[in-house]
BASETOR-155618 format. One record per residue: residue in one letter; x, y, z of N, C-alpha, C, O in turn; residue number from 0. Coordinates in Angstrom, 2 decimals, padded with zeros to 5 digits. Layout:
<atoms>
a	X	Y	Z	X	Y	Z	X	Y	Z	X	Y	Z	NUM
...
</atoms>
This chain:
<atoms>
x	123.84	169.86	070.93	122.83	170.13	069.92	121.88	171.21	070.42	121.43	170.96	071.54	0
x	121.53	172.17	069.96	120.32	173.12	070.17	119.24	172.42	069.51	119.24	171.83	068.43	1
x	118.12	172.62	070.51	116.70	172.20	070.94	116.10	173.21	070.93	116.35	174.01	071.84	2
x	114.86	173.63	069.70	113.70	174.41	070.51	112.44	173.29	071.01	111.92	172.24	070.63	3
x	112.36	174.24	072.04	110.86	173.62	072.69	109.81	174.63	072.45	109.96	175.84	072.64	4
x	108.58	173.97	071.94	107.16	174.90	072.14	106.44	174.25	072.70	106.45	173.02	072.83	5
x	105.33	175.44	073.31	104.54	174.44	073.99	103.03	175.47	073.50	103.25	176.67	073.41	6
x	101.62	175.01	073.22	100.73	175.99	073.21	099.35	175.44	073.46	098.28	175.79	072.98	7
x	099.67	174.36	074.47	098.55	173.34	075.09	097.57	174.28	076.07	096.45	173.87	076.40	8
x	098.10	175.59	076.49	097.50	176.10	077.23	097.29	177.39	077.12	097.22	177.62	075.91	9
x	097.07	178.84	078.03	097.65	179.98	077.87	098.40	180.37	077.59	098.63	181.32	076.85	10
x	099.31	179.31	078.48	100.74	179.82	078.44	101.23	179.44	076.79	101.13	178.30	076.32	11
x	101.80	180.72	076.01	102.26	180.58	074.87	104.02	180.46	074.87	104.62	181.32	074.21	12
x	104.68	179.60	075.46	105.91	178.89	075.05	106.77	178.59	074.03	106.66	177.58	073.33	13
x	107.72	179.52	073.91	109.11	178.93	073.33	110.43	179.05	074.31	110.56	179.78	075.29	14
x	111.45	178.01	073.67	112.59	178.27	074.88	113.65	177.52	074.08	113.31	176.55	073.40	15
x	115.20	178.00	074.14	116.25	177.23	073.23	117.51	176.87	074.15	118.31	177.49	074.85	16
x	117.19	175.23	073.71	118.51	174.42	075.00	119.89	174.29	073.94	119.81	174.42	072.71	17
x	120.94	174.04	074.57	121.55	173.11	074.45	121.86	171.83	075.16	122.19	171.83	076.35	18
x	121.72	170.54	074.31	121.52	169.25	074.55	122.69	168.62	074.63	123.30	168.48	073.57	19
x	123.06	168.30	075.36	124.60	167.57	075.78	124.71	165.89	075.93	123.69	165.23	076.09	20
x	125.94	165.31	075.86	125.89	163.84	076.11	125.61	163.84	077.74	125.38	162.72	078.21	21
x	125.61	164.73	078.46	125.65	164.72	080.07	124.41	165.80	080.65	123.76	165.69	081.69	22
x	124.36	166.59	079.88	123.70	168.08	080.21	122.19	168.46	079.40	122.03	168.13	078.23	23
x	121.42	168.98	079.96	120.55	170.37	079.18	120.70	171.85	079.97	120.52	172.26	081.12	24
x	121.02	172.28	079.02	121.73	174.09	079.30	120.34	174.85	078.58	120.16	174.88	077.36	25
x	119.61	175.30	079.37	118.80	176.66	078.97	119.31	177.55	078.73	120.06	178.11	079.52	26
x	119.04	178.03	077.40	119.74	179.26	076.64	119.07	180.67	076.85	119.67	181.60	077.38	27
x	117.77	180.75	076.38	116.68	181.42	076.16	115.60	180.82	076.54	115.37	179.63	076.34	28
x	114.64	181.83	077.30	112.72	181.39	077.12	112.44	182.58	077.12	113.08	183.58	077.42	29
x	110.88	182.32	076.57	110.23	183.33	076.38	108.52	182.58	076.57	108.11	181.74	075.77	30
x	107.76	183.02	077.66	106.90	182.99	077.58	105.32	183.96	077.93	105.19	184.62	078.96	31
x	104.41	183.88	077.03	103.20	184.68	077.72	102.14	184.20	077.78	101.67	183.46	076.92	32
x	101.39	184.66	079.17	100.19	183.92	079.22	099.43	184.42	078.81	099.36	185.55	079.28	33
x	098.36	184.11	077.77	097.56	184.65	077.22	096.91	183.57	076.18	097.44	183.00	075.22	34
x	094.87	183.43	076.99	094.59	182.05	076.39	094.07	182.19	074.85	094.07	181.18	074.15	35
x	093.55	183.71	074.20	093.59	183.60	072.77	094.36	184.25	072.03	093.89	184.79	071.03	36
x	096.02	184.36	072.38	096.81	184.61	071.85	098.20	183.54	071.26	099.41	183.73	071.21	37
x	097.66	182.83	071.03	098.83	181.88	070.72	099.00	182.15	069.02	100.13	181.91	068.59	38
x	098.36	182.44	068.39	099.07	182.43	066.90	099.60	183.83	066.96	100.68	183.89	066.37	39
x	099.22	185.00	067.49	099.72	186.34	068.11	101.57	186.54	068.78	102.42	187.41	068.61	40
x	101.54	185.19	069.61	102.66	185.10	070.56	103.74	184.58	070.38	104.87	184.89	070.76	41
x	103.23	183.51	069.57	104.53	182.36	069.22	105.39	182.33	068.30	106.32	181.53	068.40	42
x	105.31	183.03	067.38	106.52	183.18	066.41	107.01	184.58	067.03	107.91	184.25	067.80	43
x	106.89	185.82	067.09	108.19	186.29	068.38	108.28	185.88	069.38	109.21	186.47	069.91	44
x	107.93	185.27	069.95	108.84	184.29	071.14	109.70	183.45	071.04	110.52	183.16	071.91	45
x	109.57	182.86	069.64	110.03	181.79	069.02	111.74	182.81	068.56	112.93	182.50	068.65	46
x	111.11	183.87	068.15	112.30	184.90	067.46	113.32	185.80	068.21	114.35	186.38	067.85	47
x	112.45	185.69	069.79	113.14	186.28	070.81	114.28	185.16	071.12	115.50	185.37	071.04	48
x	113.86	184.32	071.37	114.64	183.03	071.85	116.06	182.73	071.30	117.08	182.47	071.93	49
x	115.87	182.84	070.07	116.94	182.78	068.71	117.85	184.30	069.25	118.91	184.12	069.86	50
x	117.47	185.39	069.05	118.06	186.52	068.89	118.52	186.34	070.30	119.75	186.46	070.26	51
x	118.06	186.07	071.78	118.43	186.62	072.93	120.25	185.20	073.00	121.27	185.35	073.68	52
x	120.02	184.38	072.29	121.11	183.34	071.75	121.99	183.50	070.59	122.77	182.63	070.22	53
x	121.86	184.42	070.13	122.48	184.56	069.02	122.72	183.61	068.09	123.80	183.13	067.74	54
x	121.30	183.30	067.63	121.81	181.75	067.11	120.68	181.69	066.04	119.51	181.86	066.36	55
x	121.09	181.43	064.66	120.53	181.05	063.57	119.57	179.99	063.43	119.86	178.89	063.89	56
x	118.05	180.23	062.66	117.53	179.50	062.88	118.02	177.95	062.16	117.38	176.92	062.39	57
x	119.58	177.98	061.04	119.79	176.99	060.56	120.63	176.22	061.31	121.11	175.17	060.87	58
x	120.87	176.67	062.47	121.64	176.02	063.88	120.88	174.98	064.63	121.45	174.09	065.26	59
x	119.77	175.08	064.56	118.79	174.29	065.26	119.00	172.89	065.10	118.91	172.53	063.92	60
x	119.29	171.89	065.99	119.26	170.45	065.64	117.90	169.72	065.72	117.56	168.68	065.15	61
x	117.30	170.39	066.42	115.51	169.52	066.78	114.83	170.51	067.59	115.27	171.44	068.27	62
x	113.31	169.97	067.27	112.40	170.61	067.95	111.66	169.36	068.33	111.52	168.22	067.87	63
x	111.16	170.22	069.62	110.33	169.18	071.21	109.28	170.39	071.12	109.30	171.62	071.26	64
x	108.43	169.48	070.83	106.37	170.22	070.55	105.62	169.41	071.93	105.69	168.19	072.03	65
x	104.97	170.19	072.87	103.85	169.42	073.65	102.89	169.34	072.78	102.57	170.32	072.11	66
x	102.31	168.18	072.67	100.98	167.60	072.00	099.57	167.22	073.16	098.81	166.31	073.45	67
x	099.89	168.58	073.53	098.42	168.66	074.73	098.13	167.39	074.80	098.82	166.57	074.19	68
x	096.87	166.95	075.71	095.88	167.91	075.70	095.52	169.38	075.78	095.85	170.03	076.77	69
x	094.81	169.98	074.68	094.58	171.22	074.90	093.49	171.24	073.87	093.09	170.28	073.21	70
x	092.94	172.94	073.83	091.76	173.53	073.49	092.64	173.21	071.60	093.83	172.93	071.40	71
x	091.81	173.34	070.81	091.81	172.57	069.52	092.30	173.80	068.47	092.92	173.44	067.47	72
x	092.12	174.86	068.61	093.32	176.61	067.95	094.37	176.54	068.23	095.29	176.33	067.45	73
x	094.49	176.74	069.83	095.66	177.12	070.26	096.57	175.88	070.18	097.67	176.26	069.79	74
x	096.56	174.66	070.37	097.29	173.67	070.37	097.63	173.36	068.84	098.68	172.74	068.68	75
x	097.01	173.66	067.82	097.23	173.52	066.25	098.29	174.46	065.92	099.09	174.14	065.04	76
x	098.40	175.55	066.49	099.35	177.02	066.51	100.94	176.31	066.47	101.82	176.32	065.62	77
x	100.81	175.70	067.85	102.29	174.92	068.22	102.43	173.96	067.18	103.02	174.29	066.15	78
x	102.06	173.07	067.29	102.27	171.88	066.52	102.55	172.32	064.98	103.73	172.29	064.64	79
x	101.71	172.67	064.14	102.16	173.28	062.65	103.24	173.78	062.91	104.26	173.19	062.54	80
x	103.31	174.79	063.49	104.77	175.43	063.69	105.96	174.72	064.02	107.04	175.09	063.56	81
x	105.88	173.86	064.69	106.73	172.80	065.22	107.14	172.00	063.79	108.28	172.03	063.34	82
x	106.06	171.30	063.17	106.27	170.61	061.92	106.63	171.32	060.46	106.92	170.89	059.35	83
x	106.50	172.35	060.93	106.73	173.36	059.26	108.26	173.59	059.98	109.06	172.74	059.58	84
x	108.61	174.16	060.57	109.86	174.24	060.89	111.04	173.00	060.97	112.06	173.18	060.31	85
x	110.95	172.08	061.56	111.30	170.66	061.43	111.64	169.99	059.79	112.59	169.33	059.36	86
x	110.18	170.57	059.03	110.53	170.16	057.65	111.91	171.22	056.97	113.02	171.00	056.46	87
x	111.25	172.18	057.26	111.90	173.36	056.49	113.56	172.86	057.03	114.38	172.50	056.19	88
x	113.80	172.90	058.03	114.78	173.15	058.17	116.02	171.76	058.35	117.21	171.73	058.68	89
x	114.92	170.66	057.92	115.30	169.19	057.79	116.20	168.81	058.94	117.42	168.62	058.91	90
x	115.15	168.73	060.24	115.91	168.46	061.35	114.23	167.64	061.92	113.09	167.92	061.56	91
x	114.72	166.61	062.90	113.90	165.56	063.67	112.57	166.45	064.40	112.96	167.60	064.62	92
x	111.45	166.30	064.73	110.72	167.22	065.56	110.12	165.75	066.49	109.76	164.66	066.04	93
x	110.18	166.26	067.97	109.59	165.38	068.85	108.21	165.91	069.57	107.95	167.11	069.69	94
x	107.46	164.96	069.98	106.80	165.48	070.83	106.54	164.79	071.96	106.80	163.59	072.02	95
x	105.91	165.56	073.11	105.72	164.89	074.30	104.35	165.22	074.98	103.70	166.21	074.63	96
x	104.03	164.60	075.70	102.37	164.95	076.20	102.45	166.46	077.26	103.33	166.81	078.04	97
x	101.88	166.74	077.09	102.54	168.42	078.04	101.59	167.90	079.23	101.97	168.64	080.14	98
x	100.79	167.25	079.68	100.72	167.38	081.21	101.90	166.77	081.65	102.23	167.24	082.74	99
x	102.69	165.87	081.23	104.08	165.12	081.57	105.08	166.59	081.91	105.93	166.68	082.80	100
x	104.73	167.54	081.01	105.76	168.27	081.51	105.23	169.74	082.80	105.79	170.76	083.19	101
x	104.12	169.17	083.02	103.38	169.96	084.24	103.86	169.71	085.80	103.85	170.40	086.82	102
x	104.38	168.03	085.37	104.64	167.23	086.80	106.08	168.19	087.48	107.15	168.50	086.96	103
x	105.62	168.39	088.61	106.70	169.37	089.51	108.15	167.91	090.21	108.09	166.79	090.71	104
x	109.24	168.92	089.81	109.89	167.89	090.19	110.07	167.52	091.91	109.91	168.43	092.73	105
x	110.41	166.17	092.35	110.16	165.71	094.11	109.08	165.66	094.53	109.16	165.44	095.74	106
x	107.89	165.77	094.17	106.56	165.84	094.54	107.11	164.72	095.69	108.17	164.13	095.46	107
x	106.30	164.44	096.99	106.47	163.23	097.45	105.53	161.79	097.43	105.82	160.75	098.02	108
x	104.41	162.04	096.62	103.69	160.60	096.37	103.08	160.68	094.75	103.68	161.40	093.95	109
x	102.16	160.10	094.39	101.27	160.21	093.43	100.49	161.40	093.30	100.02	162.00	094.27	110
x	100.32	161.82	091.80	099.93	163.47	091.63	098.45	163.38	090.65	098.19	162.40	089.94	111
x	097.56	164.60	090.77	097.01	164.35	089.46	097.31	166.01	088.81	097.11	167.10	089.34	112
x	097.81	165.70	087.60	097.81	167.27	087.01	096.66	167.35	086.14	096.41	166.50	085.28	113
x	095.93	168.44	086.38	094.92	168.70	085.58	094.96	170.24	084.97	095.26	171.12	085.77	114
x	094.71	170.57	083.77	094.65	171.53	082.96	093.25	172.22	082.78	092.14	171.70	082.63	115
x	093.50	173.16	082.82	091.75	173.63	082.05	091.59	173.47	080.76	092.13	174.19	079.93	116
x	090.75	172.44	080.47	089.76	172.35	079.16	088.43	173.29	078.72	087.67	173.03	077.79	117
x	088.35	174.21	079.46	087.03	174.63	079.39	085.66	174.27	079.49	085.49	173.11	079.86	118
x	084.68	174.91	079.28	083.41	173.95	078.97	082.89	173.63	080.30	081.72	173.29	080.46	119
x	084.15	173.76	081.72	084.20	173.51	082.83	084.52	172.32	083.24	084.15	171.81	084.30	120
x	085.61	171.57	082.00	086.23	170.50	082.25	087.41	170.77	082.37	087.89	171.88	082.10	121
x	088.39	169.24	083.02	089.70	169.20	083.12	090.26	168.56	082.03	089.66	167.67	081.42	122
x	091.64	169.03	081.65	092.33	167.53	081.09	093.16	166.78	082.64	093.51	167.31	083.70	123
x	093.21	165.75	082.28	093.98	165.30	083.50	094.94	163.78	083.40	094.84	163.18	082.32	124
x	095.39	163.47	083.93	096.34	162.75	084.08	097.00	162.20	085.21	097.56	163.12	085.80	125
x	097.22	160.98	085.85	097.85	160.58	087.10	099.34	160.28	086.70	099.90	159.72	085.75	126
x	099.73	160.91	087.89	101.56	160.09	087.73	101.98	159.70	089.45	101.56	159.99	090.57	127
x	103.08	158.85	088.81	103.82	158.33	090.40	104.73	159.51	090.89	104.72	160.62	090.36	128
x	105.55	159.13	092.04	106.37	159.71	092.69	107.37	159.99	091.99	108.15	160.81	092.48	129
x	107.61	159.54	090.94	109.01	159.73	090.21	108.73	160.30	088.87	109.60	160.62	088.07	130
x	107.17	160.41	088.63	106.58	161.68	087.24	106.43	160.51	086.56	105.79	160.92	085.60	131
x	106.59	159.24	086.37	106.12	158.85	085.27	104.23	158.49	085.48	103.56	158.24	086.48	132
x	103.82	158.62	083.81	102.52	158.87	083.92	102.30	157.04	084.39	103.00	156.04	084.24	133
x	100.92	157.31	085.03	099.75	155.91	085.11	098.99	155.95	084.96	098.32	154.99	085.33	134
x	098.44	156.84	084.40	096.62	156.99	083.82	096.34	157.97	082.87	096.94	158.90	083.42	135
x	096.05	158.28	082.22	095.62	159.46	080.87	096.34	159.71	080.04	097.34	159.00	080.10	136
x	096.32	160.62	078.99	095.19	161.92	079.51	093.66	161.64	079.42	093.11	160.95	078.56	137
x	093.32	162.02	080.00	091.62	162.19	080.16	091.22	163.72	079.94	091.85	164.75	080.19	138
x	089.98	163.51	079.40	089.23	164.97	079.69	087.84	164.63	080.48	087.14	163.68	080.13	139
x	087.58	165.32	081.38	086.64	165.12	082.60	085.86	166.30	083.72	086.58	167.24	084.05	140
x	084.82	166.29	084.14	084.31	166.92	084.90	085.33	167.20	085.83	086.24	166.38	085.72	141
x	085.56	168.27	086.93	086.49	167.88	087.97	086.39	167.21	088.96	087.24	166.60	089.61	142
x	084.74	167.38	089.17	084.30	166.13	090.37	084.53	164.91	089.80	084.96	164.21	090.71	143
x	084.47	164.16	088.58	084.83	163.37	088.25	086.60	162.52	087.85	086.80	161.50	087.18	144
x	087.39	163.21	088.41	088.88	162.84	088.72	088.80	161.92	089.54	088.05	162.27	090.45	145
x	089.20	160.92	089.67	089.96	160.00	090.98	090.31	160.59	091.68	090.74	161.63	091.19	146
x	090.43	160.54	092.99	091.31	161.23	093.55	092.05	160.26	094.50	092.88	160.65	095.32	147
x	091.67	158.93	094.33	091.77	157.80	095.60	093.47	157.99	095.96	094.24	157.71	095.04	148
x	094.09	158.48	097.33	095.29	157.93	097.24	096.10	159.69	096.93	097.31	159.90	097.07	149
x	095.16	160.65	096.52	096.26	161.76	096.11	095.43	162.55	097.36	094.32	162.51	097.90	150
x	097.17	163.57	097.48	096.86	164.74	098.29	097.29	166.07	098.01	097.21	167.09	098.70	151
x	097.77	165.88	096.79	098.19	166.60	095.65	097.63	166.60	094.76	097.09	165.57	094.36	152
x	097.54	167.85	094.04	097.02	168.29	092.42	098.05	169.39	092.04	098.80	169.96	092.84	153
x	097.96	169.65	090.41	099.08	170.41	089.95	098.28	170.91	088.85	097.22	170.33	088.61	154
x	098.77	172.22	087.89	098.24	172.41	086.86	097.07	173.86	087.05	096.64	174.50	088.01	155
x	096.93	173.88	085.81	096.17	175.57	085.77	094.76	175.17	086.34	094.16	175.87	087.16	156
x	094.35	174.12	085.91	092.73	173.46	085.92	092.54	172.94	087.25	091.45	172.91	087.82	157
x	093.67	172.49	087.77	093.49	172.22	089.31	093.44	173.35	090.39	092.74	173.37	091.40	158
x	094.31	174.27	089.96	093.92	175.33	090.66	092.68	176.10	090.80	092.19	176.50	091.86	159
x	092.03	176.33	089.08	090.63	176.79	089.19	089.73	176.13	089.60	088.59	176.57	089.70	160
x	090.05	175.04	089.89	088.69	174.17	090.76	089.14	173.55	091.95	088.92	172.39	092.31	161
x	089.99	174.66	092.70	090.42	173.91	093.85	089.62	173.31	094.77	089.65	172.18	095.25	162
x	088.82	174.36	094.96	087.62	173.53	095.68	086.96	172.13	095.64	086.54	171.37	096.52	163
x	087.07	172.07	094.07	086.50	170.68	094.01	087.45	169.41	094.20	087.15	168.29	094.61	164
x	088.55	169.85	093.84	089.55	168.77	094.40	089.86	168.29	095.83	090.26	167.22	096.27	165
x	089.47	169.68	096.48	089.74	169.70	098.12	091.22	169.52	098.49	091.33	169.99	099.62	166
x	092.31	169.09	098.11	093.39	168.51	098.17	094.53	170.10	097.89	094.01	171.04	097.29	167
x	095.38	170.18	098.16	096.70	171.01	098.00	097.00	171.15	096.73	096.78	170.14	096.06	168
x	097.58	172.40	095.94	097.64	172.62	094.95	098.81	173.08	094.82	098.95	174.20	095.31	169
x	100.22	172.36	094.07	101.09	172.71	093.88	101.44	173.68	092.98	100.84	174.02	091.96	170
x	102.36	174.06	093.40	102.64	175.60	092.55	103.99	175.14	091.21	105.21	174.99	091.22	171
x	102.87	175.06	090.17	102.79	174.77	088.47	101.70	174.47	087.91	100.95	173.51	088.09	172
x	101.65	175.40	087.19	100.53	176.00	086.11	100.30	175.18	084.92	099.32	174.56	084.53	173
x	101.72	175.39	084.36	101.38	175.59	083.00	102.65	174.40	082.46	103.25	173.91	083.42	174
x	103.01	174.01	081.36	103.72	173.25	080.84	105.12	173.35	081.00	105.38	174.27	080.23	175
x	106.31	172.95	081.55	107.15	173.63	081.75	108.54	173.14	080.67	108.87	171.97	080.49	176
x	109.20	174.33	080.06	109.67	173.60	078.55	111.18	172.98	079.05	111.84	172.39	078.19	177
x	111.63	173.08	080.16	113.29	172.66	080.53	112.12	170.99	080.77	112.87	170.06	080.46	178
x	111.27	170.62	081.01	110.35	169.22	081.17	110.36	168.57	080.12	110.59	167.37	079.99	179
x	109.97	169.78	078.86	109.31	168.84	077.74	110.90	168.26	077.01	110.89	167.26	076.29	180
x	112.00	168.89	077.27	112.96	168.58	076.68	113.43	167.70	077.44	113.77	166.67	076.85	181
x	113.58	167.72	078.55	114.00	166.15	079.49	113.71	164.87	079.37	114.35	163.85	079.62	182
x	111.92	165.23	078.63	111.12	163.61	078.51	111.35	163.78	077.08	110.34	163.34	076.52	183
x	112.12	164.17	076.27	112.67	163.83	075.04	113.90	163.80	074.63	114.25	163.89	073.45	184
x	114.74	163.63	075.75	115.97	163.98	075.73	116.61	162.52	075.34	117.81	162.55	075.10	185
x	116.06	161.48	075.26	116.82	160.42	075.45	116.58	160.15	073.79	117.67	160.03	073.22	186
x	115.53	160.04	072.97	115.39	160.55	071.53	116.14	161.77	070.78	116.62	161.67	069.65	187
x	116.17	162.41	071.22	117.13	163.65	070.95	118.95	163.33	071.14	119.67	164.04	070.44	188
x	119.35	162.70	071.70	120.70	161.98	072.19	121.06	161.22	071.35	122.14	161.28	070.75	189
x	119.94	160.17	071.18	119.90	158.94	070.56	120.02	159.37	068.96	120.53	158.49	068.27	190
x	119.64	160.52	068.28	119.27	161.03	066.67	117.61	160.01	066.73	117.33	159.35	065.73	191
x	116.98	160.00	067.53	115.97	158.85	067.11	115.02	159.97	065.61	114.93	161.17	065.83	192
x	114.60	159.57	064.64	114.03	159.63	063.62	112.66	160.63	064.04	112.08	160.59	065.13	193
x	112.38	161.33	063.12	111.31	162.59	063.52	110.35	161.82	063.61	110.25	160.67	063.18	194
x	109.48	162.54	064.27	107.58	161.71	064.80	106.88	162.79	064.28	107.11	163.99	064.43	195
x	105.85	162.16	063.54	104.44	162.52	063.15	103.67	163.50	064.41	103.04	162.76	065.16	196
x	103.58	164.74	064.75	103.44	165.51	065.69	101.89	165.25	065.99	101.23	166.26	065.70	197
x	101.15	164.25	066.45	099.79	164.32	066.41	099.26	164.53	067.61	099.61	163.84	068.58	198
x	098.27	165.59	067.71	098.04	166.39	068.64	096.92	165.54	069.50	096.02	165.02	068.84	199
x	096.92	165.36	071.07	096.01	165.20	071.86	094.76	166.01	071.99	094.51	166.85	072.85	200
x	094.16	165.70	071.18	093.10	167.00	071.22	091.59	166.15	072.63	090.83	166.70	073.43	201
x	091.76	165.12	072.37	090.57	164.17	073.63	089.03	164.14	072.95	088.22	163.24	073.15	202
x	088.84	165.09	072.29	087.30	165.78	071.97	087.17	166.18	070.70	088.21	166.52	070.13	203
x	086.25	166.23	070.16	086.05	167.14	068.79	086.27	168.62	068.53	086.09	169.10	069.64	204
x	086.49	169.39	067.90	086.47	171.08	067.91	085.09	171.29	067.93	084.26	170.41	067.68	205
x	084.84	172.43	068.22	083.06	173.18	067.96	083.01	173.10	066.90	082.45	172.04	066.61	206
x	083.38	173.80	065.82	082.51	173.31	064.46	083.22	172.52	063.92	084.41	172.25	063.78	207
x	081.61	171.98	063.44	081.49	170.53	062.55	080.87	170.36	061.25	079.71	170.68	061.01	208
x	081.61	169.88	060.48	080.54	169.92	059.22	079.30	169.06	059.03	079.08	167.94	059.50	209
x	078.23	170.10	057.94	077.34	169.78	058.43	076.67	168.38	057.58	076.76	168.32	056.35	210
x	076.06	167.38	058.34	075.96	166.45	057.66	075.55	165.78	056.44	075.78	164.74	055.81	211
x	074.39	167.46	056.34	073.79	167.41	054.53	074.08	168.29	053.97	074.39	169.27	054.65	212
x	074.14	168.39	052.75	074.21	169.61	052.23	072.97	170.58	051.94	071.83	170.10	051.93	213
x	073.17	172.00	051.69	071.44	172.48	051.35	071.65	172.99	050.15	072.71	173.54	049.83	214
x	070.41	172.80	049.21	070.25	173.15	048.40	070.39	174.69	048.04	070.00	175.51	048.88	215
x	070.93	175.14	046.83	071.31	176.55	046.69	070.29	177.09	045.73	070.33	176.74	044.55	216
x	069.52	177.80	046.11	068.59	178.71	044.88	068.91	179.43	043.95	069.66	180.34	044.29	217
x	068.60	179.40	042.73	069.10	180.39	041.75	067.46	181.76	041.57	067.54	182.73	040.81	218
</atoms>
């Protein structure tokens, strides 16, 4: 089955097209750019590179795998619509998966925390075991405010920019990685499991808000 994956939880603006096997995932195509206010800019030719560098019709597609951040509240809406307008359109299953899950580097050797930049000068973050599955979050948080009890490791774009405050080693992965997001959906994708409601981890409110009264209009 061909799989697209997007991902737009972060800078990094992500697309990439597998094939999904009873045994296998075969990377076909990726295409990604980092760039943190370019995601409605990036993602549909990337999305179009992916297809063309595969030679493969977008009515070929069997499913799409969306990360449902945490992420900043634009850029993560970019992916996801796109993910679900396509899915409808093209009446095929759309999955999603938490994209710090697909941050976790594979063999790490103990417990990790991946943290993302949220801005604002917060993290998103998340704990996992030795074997990537999650045990705590997502959270959004100060960075001094992470746990750290027990880790000597950190991963992720947000851990790196505050290395300092973590004090701890910073593994080398950034950003969401899409051969990940299709792995932790691969067993739904195998299975035909039934499309999911793509609802986005957003943790926080967006900046604007409506306002609670209305004002009167002068003639």
């Amino acid at each position: 089955m061909l799989v697209l994956a997007l991902d737009t939880s972060s800078a990094a603006v992500t697309a990439a097209l597998f094939e999904v096997t009873d045994d296998a995932v075969e990377q076909l195509a990726e295409r990604v750019t980092v760039n943190a206010r370019g995601h409605g800019e990036h993602l549909a030719p990337n999305i179009a590179a992916c297809l063309r560098e595969a030679a493969v019709a977008p009515g070929a597609l069997g499913a799409i795998v969306a990360g449902l951040g945490p992420g900043p509240f634009t850029g993560l809406r970019v992916g996801l619509v796109t993910a679900a307008v396509l899915a409808e359109l093209l009446a095929i299953p759309a999955y999603g998966v938490c994209s710090l899950d697909a941050v976790v580097p594979a063999g790490q050797p103990g417990e990790l925390i991946v943290a993302t930049d949220a801005r604002r000068k917060e993290v998103y973050w998340a704990r996992y075991d030795a074997a990537g599955g999650r045990l705590d979050g997502p959270h959004v948080a100060r960075p001094a405010d992470v746990p750290l009890d027990g880790i000597t490791a950190v991963a992720g774009a947000g851990a790196r920019l505050y290395r300092d405050v973590f004090g701890v080693a910073v593994l080398d992965a950034d950003f969401p990685a899409a051969p990940a997001l299709v792995a932790r959906a691969s067993d739904r994708i195998r299975s035909g499991t039934a499309s999911e409601p793509l609802t986005p981890l957003y943790l926080r409110r967006p900046d604007a808000q409506p306002s609670p009264t209305s004002k009167a209009v002068s003639r």
